[in-house]
C-alpha positions in Angstrom: -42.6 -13.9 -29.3 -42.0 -10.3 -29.2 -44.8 -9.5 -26.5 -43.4 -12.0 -24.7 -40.0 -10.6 -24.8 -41.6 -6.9 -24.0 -43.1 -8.5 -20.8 -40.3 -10.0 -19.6 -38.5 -6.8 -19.6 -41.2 -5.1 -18.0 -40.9 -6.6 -14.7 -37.5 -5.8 -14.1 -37.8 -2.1 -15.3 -40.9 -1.2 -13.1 -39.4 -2.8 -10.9 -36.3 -0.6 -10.4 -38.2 2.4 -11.4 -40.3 1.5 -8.0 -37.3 1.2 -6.3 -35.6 4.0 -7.5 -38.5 6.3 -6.5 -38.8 4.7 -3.3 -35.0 5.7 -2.4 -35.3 8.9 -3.5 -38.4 10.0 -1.4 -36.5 8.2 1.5 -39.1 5.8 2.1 -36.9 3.0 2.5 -39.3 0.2 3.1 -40.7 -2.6 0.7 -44.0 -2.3 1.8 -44.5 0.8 -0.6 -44.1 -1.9 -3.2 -47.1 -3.7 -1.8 -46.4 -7.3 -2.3 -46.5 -8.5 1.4 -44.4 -11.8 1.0 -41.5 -9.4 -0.5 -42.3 -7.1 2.2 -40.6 -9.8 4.9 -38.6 -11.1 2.5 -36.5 -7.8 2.8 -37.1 -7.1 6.5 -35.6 -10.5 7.4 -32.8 -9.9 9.6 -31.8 -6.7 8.1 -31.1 -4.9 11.0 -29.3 -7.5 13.2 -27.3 -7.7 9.6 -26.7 -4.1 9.7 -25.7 -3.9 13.2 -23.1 -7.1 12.1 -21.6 -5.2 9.2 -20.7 -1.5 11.3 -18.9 -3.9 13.8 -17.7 -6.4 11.2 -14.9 -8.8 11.8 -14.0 -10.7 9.0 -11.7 -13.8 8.8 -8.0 -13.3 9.1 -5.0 -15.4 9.6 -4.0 -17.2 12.8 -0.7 -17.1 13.2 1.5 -19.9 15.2 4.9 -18.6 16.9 7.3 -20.4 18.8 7.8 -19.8 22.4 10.0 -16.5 21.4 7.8 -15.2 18.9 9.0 -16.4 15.4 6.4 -17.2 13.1 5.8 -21.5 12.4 2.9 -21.6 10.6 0.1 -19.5 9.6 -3.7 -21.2 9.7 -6.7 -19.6 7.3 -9.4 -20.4 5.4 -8.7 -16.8 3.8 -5.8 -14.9 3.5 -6.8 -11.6 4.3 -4.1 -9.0 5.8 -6.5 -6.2 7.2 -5.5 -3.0 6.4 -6.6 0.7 7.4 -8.0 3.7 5.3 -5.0 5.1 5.4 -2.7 2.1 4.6 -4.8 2.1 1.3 -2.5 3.6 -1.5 -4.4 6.7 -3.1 -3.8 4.6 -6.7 -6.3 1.8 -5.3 -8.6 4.0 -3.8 -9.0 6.1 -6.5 -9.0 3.1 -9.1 -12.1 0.9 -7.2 -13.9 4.1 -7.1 -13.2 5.1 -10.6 -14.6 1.8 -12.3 -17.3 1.0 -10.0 -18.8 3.7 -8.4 -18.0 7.1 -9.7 -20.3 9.0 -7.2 -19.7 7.1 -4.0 -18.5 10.0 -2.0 -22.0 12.2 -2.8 -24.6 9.3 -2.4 -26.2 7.5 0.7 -25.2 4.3 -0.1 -27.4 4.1 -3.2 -27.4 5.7 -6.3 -31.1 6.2 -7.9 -29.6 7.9 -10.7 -27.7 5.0 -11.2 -30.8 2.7 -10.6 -33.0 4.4 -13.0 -30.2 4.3 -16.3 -29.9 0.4 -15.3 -33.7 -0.1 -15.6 -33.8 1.3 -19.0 -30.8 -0.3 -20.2 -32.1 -3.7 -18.6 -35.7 -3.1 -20.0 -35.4 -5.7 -22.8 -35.6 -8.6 -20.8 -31.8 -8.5 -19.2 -30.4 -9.3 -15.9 -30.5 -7.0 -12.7 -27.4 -5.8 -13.3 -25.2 -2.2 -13.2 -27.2 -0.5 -10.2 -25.4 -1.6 -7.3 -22.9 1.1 -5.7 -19.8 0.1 -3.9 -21.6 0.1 -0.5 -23.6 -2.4 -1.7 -21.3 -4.8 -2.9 -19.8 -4.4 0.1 -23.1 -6.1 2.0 -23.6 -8.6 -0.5 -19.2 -9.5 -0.2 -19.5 -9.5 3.2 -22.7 -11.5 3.3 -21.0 -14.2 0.9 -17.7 -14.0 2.3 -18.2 -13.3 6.3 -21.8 -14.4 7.0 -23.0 -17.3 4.9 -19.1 -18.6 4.3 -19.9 -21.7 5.2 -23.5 -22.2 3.9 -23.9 -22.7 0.3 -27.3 -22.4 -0.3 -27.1 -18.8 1.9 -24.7 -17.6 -0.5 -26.6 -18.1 -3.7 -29.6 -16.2 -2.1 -27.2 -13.7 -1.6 -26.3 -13.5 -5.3 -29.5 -14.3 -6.7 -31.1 -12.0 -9.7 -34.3 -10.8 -7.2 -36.0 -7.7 -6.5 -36.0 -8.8 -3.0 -32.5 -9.5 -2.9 -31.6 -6.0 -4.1 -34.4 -4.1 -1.8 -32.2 -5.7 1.5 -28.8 -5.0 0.5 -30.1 -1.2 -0.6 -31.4 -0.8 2.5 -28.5 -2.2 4.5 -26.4 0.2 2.4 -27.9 3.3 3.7 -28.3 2.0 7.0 -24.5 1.9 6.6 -24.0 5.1 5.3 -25.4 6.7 8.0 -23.5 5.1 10.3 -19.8 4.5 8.7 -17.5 7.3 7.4 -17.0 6.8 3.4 -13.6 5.8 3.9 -14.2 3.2 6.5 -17.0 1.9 4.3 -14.0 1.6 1.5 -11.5 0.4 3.3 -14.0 -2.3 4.7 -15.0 -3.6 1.2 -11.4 -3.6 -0.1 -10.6 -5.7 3.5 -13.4 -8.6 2.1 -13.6 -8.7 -1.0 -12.3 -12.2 -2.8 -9.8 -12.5 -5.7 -8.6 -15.6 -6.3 -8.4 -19.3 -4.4 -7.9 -18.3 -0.4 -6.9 -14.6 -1.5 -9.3 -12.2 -0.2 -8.9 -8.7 0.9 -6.8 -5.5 -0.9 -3.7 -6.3 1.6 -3.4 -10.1 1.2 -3.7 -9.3 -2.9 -0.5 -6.8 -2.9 1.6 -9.4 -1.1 0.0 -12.1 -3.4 0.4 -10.6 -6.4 3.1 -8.2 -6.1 5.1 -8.6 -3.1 4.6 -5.5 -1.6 2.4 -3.8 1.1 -1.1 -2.0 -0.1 0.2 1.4 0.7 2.7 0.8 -1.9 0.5 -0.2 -4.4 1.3 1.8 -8.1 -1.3 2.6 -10.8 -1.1 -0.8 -12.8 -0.9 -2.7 -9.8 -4.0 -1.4 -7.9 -6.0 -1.0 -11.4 -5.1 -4.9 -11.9 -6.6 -5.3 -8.6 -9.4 -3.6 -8.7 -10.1 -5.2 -12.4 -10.1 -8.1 -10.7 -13.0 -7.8 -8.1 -15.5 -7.3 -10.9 -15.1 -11.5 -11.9 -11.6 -13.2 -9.9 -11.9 -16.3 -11.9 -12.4 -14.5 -15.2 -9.9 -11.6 -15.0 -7.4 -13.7 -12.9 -4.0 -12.5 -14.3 -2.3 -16.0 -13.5 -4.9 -18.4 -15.6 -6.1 -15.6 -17.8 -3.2 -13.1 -18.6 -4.5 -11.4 -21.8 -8.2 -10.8 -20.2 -6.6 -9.6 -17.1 -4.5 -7.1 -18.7 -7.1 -5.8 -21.1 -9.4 -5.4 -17.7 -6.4 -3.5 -15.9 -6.1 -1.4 -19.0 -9.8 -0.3 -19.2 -9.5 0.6 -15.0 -6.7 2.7 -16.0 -8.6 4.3 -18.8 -11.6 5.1 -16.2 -8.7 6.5 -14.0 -8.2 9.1 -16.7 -11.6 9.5 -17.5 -12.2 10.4 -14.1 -9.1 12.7 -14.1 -7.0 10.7 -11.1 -4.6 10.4 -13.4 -3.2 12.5 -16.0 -3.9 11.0 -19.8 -0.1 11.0 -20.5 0.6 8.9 -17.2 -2.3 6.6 -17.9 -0.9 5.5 -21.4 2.6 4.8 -19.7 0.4 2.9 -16.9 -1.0 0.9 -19.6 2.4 -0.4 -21.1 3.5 -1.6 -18.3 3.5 -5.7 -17.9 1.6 -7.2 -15.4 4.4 -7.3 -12.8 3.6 -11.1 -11.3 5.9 -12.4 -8.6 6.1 -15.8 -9.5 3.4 -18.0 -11.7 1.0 -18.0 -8.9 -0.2 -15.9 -6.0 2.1 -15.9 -3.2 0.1 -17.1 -0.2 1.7 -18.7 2.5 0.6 -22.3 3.2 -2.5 -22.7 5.0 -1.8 -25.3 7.3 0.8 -26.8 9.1 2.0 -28.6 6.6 4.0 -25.6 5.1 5.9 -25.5 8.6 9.7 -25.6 9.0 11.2 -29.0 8.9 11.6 -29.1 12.7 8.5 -27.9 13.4 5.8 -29.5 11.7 4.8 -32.1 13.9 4.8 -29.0 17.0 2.5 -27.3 15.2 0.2 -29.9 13.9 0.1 -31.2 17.8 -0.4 -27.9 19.2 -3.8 -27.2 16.6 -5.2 -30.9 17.8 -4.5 -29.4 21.7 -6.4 -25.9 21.0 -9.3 -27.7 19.5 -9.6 -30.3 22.7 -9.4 -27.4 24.8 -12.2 -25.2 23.5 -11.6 -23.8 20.4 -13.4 -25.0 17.1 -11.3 -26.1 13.7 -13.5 -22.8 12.2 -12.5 -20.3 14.7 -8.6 -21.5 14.2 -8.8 -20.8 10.9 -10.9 -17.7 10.7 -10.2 -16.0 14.6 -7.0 -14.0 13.7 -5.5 -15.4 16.7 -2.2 -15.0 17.7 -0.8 -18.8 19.1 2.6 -18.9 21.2 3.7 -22.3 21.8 6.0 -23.8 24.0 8.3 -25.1 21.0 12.1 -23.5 21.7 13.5 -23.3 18.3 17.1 -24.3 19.4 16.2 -27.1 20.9 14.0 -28.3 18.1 16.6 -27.6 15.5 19.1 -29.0 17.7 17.3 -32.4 17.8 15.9 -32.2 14.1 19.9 -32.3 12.7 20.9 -34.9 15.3 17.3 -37.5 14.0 18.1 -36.4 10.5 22.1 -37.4 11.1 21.2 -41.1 12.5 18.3 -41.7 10.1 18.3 -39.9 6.8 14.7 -38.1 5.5 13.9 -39.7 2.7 15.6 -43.3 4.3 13.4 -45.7 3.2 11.1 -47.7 6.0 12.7 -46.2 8.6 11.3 -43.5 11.3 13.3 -41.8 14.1 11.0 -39.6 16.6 12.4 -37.2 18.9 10.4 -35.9 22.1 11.0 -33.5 24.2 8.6 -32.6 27.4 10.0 -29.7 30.3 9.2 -31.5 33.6 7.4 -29.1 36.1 4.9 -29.7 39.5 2.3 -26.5 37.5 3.3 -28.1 34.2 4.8 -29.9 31.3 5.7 -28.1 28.4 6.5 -29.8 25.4 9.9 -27.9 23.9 10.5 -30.1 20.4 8.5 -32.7 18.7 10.6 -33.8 15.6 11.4 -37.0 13.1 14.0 -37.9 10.2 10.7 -37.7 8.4 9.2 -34.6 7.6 5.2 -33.1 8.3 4.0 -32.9 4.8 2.2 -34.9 1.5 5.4 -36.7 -0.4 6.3 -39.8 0.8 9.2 -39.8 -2.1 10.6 -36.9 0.2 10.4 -38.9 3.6 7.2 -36.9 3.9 4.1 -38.1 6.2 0.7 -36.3 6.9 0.3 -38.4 10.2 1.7 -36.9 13.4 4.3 -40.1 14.2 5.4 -38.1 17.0 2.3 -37.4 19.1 0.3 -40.6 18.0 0.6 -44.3 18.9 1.8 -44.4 15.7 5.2 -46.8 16.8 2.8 -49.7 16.2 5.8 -52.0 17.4 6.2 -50.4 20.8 8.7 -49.3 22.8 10.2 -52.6 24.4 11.7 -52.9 27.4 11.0 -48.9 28.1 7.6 -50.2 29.5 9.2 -52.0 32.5 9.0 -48.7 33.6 5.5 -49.4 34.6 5.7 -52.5 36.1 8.7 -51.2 38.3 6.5 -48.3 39.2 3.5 -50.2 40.3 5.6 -52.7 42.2 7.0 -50.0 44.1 3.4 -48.4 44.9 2.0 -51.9 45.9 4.7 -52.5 47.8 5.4 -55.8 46.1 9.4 -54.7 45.4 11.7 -52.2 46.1 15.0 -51.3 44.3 17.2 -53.7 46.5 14.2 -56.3 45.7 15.6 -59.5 44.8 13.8 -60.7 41.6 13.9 -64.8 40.2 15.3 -64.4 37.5 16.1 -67.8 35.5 17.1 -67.8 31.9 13.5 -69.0 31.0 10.0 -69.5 32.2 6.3 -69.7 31.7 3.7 -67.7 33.3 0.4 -68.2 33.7 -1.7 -65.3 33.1 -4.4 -64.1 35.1 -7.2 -65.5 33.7 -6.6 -69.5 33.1 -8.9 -71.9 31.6 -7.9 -75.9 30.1 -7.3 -73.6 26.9 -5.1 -71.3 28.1 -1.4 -72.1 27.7 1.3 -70.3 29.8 3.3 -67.3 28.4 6.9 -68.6 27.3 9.9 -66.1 28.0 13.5 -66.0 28.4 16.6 -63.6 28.3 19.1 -62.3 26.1 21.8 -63.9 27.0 23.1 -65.9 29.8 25.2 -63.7 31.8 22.3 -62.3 33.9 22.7 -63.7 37.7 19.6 -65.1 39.4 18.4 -63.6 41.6 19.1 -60.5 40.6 17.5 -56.9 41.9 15.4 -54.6 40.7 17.9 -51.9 40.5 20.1 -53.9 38.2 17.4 -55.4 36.3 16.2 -51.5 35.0 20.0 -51.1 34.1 20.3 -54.7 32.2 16.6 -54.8 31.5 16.1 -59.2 31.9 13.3 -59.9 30.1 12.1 -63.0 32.8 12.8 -61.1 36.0 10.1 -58.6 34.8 7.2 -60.8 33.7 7.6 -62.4 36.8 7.3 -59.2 38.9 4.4 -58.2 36.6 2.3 -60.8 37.3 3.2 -60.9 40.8 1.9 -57.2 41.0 -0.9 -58.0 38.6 -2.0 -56.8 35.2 -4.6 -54.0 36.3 -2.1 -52.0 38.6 0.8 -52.4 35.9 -2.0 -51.3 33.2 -3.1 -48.2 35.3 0.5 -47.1 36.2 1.2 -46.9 32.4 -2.1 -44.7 32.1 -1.1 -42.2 35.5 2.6 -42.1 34.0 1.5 -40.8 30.7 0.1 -43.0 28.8 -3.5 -41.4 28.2 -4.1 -41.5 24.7 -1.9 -44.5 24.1 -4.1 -46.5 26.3 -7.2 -45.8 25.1 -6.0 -46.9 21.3 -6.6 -50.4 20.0 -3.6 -52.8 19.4 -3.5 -51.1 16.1 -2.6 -47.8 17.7 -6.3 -46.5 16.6 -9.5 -46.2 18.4 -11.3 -48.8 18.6 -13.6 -50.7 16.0 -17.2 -50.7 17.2 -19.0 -50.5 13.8 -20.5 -54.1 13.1 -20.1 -54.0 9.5 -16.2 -53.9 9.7 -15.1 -57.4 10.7 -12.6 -56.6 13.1 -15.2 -55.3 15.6 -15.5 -58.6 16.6 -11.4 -59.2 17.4 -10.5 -57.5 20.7 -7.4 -56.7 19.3 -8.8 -54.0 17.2 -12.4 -54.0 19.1 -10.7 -53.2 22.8 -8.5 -50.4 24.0 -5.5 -51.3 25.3 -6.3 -50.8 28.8 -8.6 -53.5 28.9 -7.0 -55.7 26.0 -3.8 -56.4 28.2 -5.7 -57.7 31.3 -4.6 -61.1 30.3 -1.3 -60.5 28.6 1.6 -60.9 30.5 3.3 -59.2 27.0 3.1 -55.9 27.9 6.0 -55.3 30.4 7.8 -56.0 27.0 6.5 -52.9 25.2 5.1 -55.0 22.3 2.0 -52.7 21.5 1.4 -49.4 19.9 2.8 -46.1 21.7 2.8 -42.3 21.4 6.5 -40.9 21.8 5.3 -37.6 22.8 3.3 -39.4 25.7 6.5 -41.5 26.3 8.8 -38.3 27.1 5.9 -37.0 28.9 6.3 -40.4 31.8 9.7 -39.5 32.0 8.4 -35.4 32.5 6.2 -37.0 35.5 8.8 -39.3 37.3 11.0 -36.1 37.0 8.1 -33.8 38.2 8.2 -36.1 41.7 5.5 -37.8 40.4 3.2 -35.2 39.5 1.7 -35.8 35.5 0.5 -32.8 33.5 -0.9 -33.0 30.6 2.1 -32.2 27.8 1.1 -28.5 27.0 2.6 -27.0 23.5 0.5 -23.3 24.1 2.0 -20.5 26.0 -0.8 -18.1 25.0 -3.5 -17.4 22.5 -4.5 -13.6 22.2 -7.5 -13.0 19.8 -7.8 -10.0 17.0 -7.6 -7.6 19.6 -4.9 -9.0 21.5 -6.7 -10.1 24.0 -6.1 -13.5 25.8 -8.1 -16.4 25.0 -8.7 -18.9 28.1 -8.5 -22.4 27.3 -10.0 -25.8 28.6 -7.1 -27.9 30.4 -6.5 -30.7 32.1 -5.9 -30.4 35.8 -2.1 -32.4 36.7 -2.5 -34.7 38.9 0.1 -36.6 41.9 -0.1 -39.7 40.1 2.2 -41.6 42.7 4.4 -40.4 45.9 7.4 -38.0 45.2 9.3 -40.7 46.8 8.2 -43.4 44.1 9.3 -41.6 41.4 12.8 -40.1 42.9 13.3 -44.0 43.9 12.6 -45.5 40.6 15.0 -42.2 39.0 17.7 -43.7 41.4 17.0 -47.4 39.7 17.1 -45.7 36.2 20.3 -43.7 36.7 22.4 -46.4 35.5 21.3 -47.0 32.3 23.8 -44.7 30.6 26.8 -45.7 33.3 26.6 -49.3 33.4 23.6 -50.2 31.6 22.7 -51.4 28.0 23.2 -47.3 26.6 26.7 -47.3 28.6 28.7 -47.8 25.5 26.9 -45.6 23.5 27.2 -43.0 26.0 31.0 -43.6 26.6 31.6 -43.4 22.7 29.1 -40.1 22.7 31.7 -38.7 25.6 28.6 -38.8 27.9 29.1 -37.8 31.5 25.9 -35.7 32.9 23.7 -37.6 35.4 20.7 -38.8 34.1 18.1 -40.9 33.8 17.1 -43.6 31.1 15.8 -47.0 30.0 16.3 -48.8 26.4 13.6 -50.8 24.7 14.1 -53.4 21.8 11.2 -55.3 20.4 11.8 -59.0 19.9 12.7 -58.8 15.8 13.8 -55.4 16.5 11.3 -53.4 14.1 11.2 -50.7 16.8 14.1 -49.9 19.3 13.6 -47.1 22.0 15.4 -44.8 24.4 13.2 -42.9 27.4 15.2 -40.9 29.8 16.1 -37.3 30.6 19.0 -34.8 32.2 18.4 -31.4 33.7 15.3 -30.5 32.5 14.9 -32.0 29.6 12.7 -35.4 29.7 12.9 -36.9 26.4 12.0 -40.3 24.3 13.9 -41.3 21.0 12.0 -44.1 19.2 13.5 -45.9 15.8 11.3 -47.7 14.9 9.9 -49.4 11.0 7.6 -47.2 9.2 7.0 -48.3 5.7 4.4 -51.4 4.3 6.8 -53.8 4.5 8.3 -53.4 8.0 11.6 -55.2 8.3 14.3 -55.4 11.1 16.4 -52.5 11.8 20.2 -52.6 11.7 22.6 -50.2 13.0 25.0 -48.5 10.4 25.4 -45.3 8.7 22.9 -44.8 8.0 20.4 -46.5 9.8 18.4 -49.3 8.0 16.4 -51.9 7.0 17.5 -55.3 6.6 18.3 -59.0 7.5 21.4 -58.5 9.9 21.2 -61.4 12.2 21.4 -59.4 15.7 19.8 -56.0 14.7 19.4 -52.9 16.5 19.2 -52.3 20.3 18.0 -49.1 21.6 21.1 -48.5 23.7 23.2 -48.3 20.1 20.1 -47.1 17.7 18.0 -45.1 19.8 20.0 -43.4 22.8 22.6 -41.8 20.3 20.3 -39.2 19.0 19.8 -37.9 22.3 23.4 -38.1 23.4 24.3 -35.9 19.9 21.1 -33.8 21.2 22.1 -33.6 24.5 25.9 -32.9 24.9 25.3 -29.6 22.8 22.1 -28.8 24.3 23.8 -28.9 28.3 27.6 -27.3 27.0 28.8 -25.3 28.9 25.7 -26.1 32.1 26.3 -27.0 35.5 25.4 -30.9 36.0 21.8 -31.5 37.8 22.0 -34.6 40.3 19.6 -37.0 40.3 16.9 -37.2 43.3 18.4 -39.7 46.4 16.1 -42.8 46.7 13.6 -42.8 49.1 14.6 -45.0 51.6 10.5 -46.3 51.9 11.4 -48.2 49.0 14.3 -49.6 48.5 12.8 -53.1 49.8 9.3 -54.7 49.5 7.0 -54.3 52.3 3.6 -55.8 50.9 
């Protein structure tokens, strides 16, 4: 057993001796060791690696700002705040240096000396341990923690106990050394080195740990620190107080060894408590989900928009960009507190969405993207990780909103114009497209009896008659009402199932068979004559954005949350984005603003807006699904084009009833988006536009005020 033992050790002490003597004639090259598979073992990629590391960039922090610069969110997958040489306080400097590499201003980026004593002392069979100077952690932190970050297997080759291993990062180190001032080599390995969970990085661990900047940093703190770097799990002060401490305490005592500190200052260093802020480090969240109330949903929208426009998740998280969105904080708070006042946060089964898109010929920024509920992981809290504001997540629809469509396409077809007479009978059935001996006509009939007969298509959008409308969509035919709800806005929303998700393809889930769940709704509502009636999934955000495009003259853009995204450097990052497009004429869409005018004069949101002290022109159409679950107002003054949706949220949807607050229940006649929906923006609105001249509404064109098909 003991000659075993003896040969075990002999290895790694030749070994290192070889290595050692290698470094110190300056023949840096394996092949001196004359083993030729460890020979290109080590001269794999080492200079392409040493090149990487004099220009090295490692992750940092995106961070996300609103459209006048105040921070919304910041996005990493480490927190690193990069500092400088000189924004290094002398106490850390002088404490890394002091317990791990004493002579790191006089070597080349390795230390023989050093080498040869760990040899000897690992002689008996240990570990390759003790030889490694700081520039050499540095390659093998930045190779774990920059390089191979995302590739396990890399990073355990670039920790694993081999001669091989330690012959590349040696060599890399005096590559470095020759290339790299000392203190830039410092700096950099304070700037990636890891402490604990998402914490990496000297500046990221004084705000962490301490609250304060790294410049700053006193003896205990930066001996603490650079205690820690040695093993963050096992001298993490949070989970480990007593081991940190005694690690601190033993950097402070190498402090004094070294003489960066006087002995009488390091024994009142070393009765000082740790110092914590708070019972964990204090790193901001890392997603959007530790956004601002009213700003959540924004940010979690605008990520989802960078990454369909070029960038990757990875470089989000890692690029150190700088984001500026479109989101104006007034406005967003401004419609946050009026959502929050008509639905409470936490109210249960009950969502209120708020959307608002800046209409524009170049462009349609989005401004505020907010809910009662708020972007996060507690549901007790009114919390949801879904964005209920960008996605088609109103499974109910929008109701009568989506005669919008229907009017539209009529208008383009020519089969109606706003003086258009339309039959309108209490009742009727239509057939739909497609009939077969099993198909059975679509049954449909008003609220109410007070609507006249005919009546025209300019009072129909203000009184919204639910009979008039089926029969004028399938007079103009499913496909062109279907394709004006895409052109208008409707892009992702069409291209959803009837669930509000893509569709099921995968032959092992049943419902890939049902075309319900199977078909987008594009092509699932070829035969329906439903849809007029808004009774399928829809995107709020994409439901503002229709009214941005009617507003626009007819001109949809896609609805853009990014003003700019400037890399590291602060240089601009150009993105992938949709082209907008003249969806229909400008006179189309100032004609059917003309027909939509009324709504909050005359129309079913007239009382609300008389009891809201409304008096700005605008524009605007209610929705109400049949057992009102979902209720909906879509409109827009000035330049604000907007979509409030109430609508049930919760497993057990029920109808919603007005009140204070809003909510569920079994009230007979429930809510109506004229006295649910349309108050939020009139709360939103009025304070928004005091004090602002009024903007008129477009004149119809006079091309369609009649049919001419």
């Amino acid at each position: 057993m003991g000659t075993v033992s003896r040969r075990r050790g002999i290895a790694p002490f030749l070994g290192l001796c070889v290595l050692a003597g290698i470094l110190v004639a300056g023949a840096l090259a394996p092949v001196a060791i004359g083993a030729g598979v460890l020979s290109n073992q080590v001269s794999d990629s080492v200079d392409s690696i040493s090149a990487d590391l004099v220009h090295a960039e490692p992750p940092l922090v995106t961070t996300v700002t609103d459209r006048s610069g105040g921070t919304i969110a910041t996005l990493y997958a480490q927190y690193r705040i990069p500092v400088t040489p000189a924004q290094i306080s002398p106490a850390m400097k002088a404490a890394i240096v002091d317990i791990e590499d004493r002579r790191f201003y006089s070597e080349g980026g390795v230390d023989p000396q050093g080498m040869l004593r760990a040899a000897v002392h690992n002689s008996s069979g240990g570990n390759l341990q003790g030889a490694s100077t700081l520039t050499q952690q540095y390659v093998k932190n930045y190779l774990v923690n920059v390089v191979d970050r995302n590739d396990k297997a890399a990073q355990q080759r670039d920790q694993e106990d081999s001669l091989a291993r330690k012959l590349r990062e040696a060599k890399i180190a005096v590559q470095l050394s020759q290339t790299v001032s000392k203190d830039d080599i410092l700096a950099d390995y304070l700037n990636v080195v890891e402490y604990t969970g998402t914490v990496y990085g000297v500046g990221a661990a004084a705000q962490a740990y301490f609250g304060t900047t790294a410049d700053k940093l006193t003896v205990p703190q930066a001996a603490l620190l650079a205690g820690m770097v040695n093993n963050p799990n096992v001298y993490n002060p949070y989970t480990h107080p007593d081991k940190a401490l005694q690690r601190r305490n033993l950097v402070i005592d190498s402090m004094v060894s070294a003489r960066s500190i006087p002995a009488s200052y390091g024994a009142t260093a070393k009765a000082t408590p740790l110092g914590l802020s708070g019972s964990r480090p204090q790193a901001p969240s890392s997603t959007c989900l530790g956004a601002a109330p009213d700003a959540g949903f924004f940010c979690a929208y605008a990520v989802r928009y960078l990454v369909q426009s070029g960038l990757t998740a990875d470089q989000i998280d890692t690029g150190g960009y700088t984001v500026k969105t479109t989101m104006d904080p007034h406005v967003s708070q401004v419609t946050k507190d009026a959502v929050n006042a008509n639905v409470p946060t936490a109210q249960d089964g009950v969502a209120n969405t708020f959307a608002i898109v800046q209409p524009g010929s170049d462009g349609h920024q989005v401004l505020a993207m907010v809910a009662n509920r708020n972007y996060g992981t507690d549901p007790d809290q009114g919390e949801t990780s879904t964005n209920i504001v960008a996605d088609a997540s109103n499974k109910f629809g929008a109701g009568s909103s989506f005669k919008i469509f229907t009017s539209a396409a009529a208008m383009v077809t020519g089969k109606a114009g706003l003086n258009t007479p339309l039959t309108n009978p209490f009742s009727d059935c239509f057939n739909p497209p497609d009939m077969n001996r099993y198909t059975h006509c679509y049954p449909v009939s008003n609220d109410g009896t007070s609507y006249p007969n005919p009546i025209s298509l300019s009072a129909g959008l203000a009184t919204s008659p639910n009979v008039a409308f089926v029969g004028l969509e399938a007079q103009v035919g499913m496909p062109a009402v279907l394709d004006m709800a895409r052109k208008l806005g409707l892009r992702n929303t069409m291209a959803t199932n009837d669930a509000g998700s893509k569709p099921i393809t995968d032959p092992s889930d049943a419902r890939s068979k049902n075309p319900q769940y199977n078909e987008p709704q594009s092509q699932y509502f070829q035969n329906l004559l439903s849809f007029t009636l808004g009774n399928s999934p829809v995107s709020p955000l994409e439901m503002a954005n229709v009214s941005a495009t009617l507003m626009s003259g007819g001109m949809w853009c896609p609805p853009d949350p990014i003003l700019s995204v400037t890399d590291r450097h602060g240089q601009p990052v150009s993105l992938h984005q949709q082209a907008c497009e003249q969806v229909i004429p400008p006179g189309v869409a100032n004609t059917l603003e003309a027909g939509l005018s009324q709504d909050t004069t005359v129309g079913t949101s007239a009382r609300a807006a008389q009891s809201a002290g409304w008096t700005h022109p605008d524009i605007g159409k209610t929705g109400t699904t049949q057992e009102s679950e979902s209720v909906a107002f879509v409109g827009g003054v000035d330049h604000y084009a907007v979509s409030s949706m109430v609508f049930a949220d919760g497993p057990h949807p029920q109808e919603i009833c007005p009140g204070t607050p809003v909510h569920l229940g079994d009230c007979g006649h429930g809510a109506f988006g004229g006295t649910v929906a349309a108050p939020p923006y009139f709360t939103a609105m009025n304070q928004l536009l005091a004090g602002q001249p009024d903007v008129p509404i477009p004149p119809p064109d006079p091309a369609y005020l009649d049919a001419h098909a």
